[in-house]
C-alpha positions in Angstrom: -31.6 13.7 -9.1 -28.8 16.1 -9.9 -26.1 13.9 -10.1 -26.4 12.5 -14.2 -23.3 15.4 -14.0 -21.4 13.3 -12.9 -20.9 11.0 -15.4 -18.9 13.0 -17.3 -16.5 13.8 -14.4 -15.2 10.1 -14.0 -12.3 8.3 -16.1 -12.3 5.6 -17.8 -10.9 3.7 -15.2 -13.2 5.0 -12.5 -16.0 3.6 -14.6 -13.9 0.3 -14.7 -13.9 -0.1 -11.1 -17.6 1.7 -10.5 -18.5 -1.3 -12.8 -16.6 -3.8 -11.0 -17.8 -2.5 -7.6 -21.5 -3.2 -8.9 -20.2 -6.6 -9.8 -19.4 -7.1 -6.2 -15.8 -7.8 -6.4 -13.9 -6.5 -3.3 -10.7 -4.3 -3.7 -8.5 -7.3 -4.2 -10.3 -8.5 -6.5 -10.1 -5.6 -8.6 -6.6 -4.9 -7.9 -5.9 -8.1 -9.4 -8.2 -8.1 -12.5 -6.7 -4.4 -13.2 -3.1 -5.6 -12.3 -2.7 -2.6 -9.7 -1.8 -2.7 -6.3 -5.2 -2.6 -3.4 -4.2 1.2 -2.6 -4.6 2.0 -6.0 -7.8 0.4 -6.1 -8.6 2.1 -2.6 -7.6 5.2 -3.8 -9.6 5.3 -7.1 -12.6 4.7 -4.8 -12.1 7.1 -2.5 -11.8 9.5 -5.8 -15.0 8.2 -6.6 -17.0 8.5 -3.8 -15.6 12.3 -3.4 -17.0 12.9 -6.8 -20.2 11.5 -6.6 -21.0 12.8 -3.1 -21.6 9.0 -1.8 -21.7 8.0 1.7 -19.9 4.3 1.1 -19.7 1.9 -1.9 -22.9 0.9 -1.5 -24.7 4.3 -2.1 -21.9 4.9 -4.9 -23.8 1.6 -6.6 -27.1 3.0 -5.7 -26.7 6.6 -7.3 -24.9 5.2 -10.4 -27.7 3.0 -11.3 -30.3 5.4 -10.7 -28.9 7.9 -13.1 -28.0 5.7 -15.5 -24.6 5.6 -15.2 -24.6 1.8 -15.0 -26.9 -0.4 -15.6 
């Protein structure tokens, strides 16, 4: 897969929430573990999921644990 390149193009707290996505908390629930507001949640995911290519949250998990990126 070509996307291990991608690892280096999220922040730190991109990888928090990847990580807490994988978890399986919803948006809220990040919001509130993060102490930010849902959009800013909503809008680090949709960061995410422009820079890794992924159809939905779901794939996002997918792709990160195939190439490593969590585990």
């Amino acid at each position: 897969m070509h996307h291990l390149e991608l690892r280096l193009d999220f922040t730190a707290r991109e990888f928090e929430i990847i990580n807490l996505l994988a978890e399986g908390n919803s948006a809220k629930e990040i919001a509130d573990e993060l102490f930010v507001s849902i959009d800013t949640v909503k809008t680090h995911r949709k960061n995410i999921l422009r820079k890794s290519e992924a159809r939905n949250t779901t794939d996002l998990v997918v792709r990160c644990i195939r190439t490593g990126i969590i585990q």
